[in-house]
N, C-alpha and C positions, 0 to 999 in steps of 0.2 A: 427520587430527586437525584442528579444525576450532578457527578463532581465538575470542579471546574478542570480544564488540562493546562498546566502548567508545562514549560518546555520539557523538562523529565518527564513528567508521565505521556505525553505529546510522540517522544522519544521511544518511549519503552512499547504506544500502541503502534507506531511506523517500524518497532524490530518484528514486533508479535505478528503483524500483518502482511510483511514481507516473507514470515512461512510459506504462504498459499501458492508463490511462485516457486519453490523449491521444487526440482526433477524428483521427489519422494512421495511417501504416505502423506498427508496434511492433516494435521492434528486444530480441526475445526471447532473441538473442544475445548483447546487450551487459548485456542484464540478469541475464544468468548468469554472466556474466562475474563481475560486482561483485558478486553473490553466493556464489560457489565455495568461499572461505575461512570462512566462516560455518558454524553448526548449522542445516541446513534445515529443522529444524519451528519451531525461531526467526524466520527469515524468511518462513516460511509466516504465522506467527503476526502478524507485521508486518506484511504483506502484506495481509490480513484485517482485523484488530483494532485497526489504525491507519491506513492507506494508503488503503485501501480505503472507509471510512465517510466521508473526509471529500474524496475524488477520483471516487467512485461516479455523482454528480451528472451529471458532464461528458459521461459517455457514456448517459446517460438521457434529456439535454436534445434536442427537437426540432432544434436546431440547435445543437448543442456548441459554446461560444465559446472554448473549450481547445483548438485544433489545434496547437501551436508547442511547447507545455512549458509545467508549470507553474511561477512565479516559486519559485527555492527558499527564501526566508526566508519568504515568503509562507506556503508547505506548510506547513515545520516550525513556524511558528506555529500556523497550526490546528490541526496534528496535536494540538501540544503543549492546545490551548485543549480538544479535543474530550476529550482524556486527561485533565485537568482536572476538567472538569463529569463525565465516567466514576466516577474517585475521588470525588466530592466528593458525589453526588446518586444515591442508591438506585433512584430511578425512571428513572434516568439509566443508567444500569445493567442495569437490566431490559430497558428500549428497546433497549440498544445491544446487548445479546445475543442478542434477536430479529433487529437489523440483521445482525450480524454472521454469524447462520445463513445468511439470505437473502442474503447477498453470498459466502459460502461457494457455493451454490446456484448463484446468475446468473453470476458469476463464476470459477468453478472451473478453465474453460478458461484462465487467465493462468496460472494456476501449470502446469499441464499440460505449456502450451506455454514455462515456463523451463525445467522439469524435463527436456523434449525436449533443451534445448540446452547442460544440463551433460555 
């Protein structure tokens, strides 16, 4: 049985998930961890359609300036800002669900390799 996500714990799997974009080692074990108690295609969904459009960047850049972690008030504001402009703008929407394929796509392997370590 799997918990409900409350905006905290919501919170704590969009920090835990935004590891996998970090220029380092990715500790796919500890992000399964904090995700265990959750509905998986929920965090799936997060992972993708939140996490993913606004951490994507970091590991596209020539020279990733994210190796360390990203600051968390910092994340959940964007996340919160990109969720935002999603609801609020039609063409915004459109975009973000082309994005959202293509980071399904390039990125598939992150969820793979949580999925490994549930």
């Amino acid at each position: 049985m799997s918990m409900d996500l409350t905006l905290e714990h919501k919170n704590r799997v969009r920090i835990a998930l935004a590891e996998a974009f970090v220029d380092s080692w990715v500790d796919y074990a500890y992000m399964a961890e904090q995700i265990r108690p959750y509905d998986l295609k929920i965090v799936e969904d997060i992972l993708y359609m939140e996490v993913a459009p606004v951490c994507f960047w970091n590991l596209e850049a020539a020279v990733p300036p994210i190796w360390t972690g990203f600051e968390d008030e910092s994340l959940l504001s964007e996340i919160d800002k990109a969720l935002r402009a999603r609801e609020t703008s039609p063409v915004q929407r459109i975009i973000d669900r082309l994005k959202i394929a293509w980071l399904r796509y390039s990125y598939g392997y992150i969820w793979k390799e949580i999925l490994k370590n549930l």
